[in-house]
Each structure stands twice: as structure tokens, then as C-alpha cells.
C-alpha angles and dihedrals in degrees: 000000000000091000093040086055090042087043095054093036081061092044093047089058103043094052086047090052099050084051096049085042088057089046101051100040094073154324114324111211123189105243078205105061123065105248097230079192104054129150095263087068103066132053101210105201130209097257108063102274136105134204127212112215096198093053104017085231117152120217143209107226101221138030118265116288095021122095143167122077096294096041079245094125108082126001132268107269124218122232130185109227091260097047085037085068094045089049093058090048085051098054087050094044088051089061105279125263124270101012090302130103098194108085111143128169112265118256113234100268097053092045085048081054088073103061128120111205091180088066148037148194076065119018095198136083096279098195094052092041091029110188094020096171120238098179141041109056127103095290099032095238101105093257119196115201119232120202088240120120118226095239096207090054131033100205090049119087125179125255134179116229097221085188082073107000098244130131138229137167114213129137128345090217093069110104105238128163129264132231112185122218138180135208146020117042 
């Protein structure tokens, strides 16, 4: 009875940790749900960048302080709202990125335009935003700023949690992660 126990327990936690393996090693998509996000959406150019079709936004690949083809080279800075919005004057000041000087943060509607429902961890094309972090900021819930104000609180601005795709407005001092975007408005 004893080794039987023993037997099923190892069993029990081999067959957890290949679950939480498969969890943790990537995106997870429901087969049964339309991406209203999918690859053919997007025309991902050779510079970084990335262009919506539906919006004519155009995108910054990876997050802030992460570059390469994979957004593997660097890490994912954090920005509080306020240094979120300078970052995005910097990287203009300092001659732009990919040949354009007009890189702004997102307002809560065009960074809400990214994400995948279909899927989580993260909630967003990740072949298109490869490395979108869901983890690490101040929630844990890989958090992206929006230039938006809260308008029911002026200390409060709205972000989007790319781990799940929700968003929440709370206050502008958290330090959350930037994606840059140009364009319409």
C-alpha cells in the first residue's frame, strides 16, 4: 500500500511538472476562438518596426530597453507614466528609431488594439511582439503604460496587463513597461 502511495504521489508530480512546464514555456491560444490579431495583419518590417493594417499604426517591435530580432538583446525596462512619456521624447531627441522621430506612447485605445483574446501569458501576437513580458513589473502581470489619464483620479493613468489582456487604470508612480508607437491618433 506504502509504495503504491509513494508510486502514484511520483507520479502526481511528474505529471504537474510537465503541466506547469508546458505553461510556463510559451503563449497558450484557444484552437477554438478567431485571433482577431493573427500574422496576416500585420506587415513586420526589417527595422524593428511593425505596422498594423487594420489601424496604420505603426509599432515598435519590442518593449523599451529590449532589442534583435527576437527582442532577446537587453531587458525590458520599467518606467513610471511620467518617465514612460520622456522616454518616448529621448528616444526622438536622440534621432528617432528606424528612420522616424515621432514615436509617442500609445493611448489606451491603440495599445488595447494589440490584444489577442484568443490567447494569454501573453495576450498579444507573439510572433509579431516576440518576448512581451508578462512578468517583472511592479504587478507582476506584465503591465504596458498608455498615455491615458484615469479621469476620476489625477495621479492614476491606464495600462493594459499583456499576461491576460485587461485593463486597469491605478497610479502613474508603478513602475510598468513601454511599447512605442507612431501615427494616427
Amino acid at each position: 500500500m506504502r509504495r503504491t502511495l509513494l508510486s502514484a504521489t511520483r507520479t502526481l508530480m511528474a505529471v504537474t511538472g510537465l503541466l506547469v512546464m508546458a505553461t510556463v514555456a510559451g503563449q497558450t491560444c484557444n484552437p477554438d476562438m478567431k485571433a482577431t490579431a493573427p500574422d496576416s495583419r500585420y506587415v513586420i518590417h526589417g527595422d524593428g518596426t511593425v505596422t498594423d493594417t487594420v489601424t496604420g499604426l505603426m509599432w515598435k517591435r519590442c518593449s523599451e530597453g529590449s532589442s534583435g530580432e527576437d527582442c532577446a538583446t537587453g531587458e525590458a525596462a520599467l518606467f513610471s507614466w511620467q518617465e514612460a512619456l520622456q522616454q518616448a521624447e529621448a528616444v526622438n531627441a536622440a534621432g528617432g528609431f528606424a528612420g522616424y522621430a515621432d514615436w509617442r506612447l500609445p493611448n489606451i485605445k491603440e495599445l488595447a488594439s494589440l490584444v489577442e483574446p484568443s490567447c494569454y501569458e501573453p495576450a498579444i501576437n507573439a510572433t509579431v511582439f516576440p518576448n512581451t513580458r508578462i512578468d517583472g513589473d511592479d504587478w507582476g502581470l506584465g503591465a504596458y503604460w498608455s498615455a491615458s489619464p484615469y479621469a476620476y483620479g489625477t495621479e492614476s493613468s491606464w495600462y493594459i496587463f499583456f499576461a491576460y489582456g485587461h485593463d486597469f487604470a491605478y497610479d502613474r508612480s508603478l513602475g510598468f513597461f513601454v511599447r512605442l508607437v507612431r501615427g494616427g491618433r
